[in-house]
Residue, then its C-alpha position, 0 to 999 in steps of 0.5 A: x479518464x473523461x477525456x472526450x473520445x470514442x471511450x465507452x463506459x466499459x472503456x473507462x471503467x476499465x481503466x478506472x479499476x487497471x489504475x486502482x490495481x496498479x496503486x494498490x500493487x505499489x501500496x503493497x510492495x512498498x508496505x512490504x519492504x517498509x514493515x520489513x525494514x522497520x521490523x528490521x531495525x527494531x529487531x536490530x536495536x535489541x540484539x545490540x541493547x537486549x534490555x531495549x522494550x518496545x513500547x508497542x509490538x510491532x505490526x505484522x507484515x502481510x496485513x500492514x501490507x494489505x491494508x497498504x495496498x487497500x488504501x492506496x487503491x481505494x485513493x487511485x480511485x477516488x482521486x479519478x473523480x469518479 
């Protein structure tokens, strides 16, 4: 990012927030699919032992996803060393 170069601040200030979407898009797929596929399988296990108790309820989808997506654009960004 602070690579010497005809690169305006616009210039790196774009790439800094492109580079912060990019991880967050990631965070939130993969916190899509893994929230899934764990909700999956708990409710899995159930169906297969009906006497079977979470010990707590699983986290919703979307917002597991979000915070996800939140995190891993807040990390791109400061890994860029601001």
């Amino acid at each position: 990012m602070f690579e010497p170069g005809p690169y305006s601040i616009v210039d790196r200030f774009g790439t800094l927030m492109y580079k912060g979407a990019v991880f967050a898009l990631v965070g939130f797929a993969t916190g899509l699919v893994g929230t899934a596929i764990s909700n999956g399988l708990i409710m899995m296990r159930k169906k297969m032992d009906p006497s079977f108790e979470t010990p707590n309820k699983p986290p919703p989808t979307l917002l597991n996803a979000f915070t996800w997506a939140a995190h891993m654009g807040s990390a791109a960004i400061s890994d860029t060393k601001v």
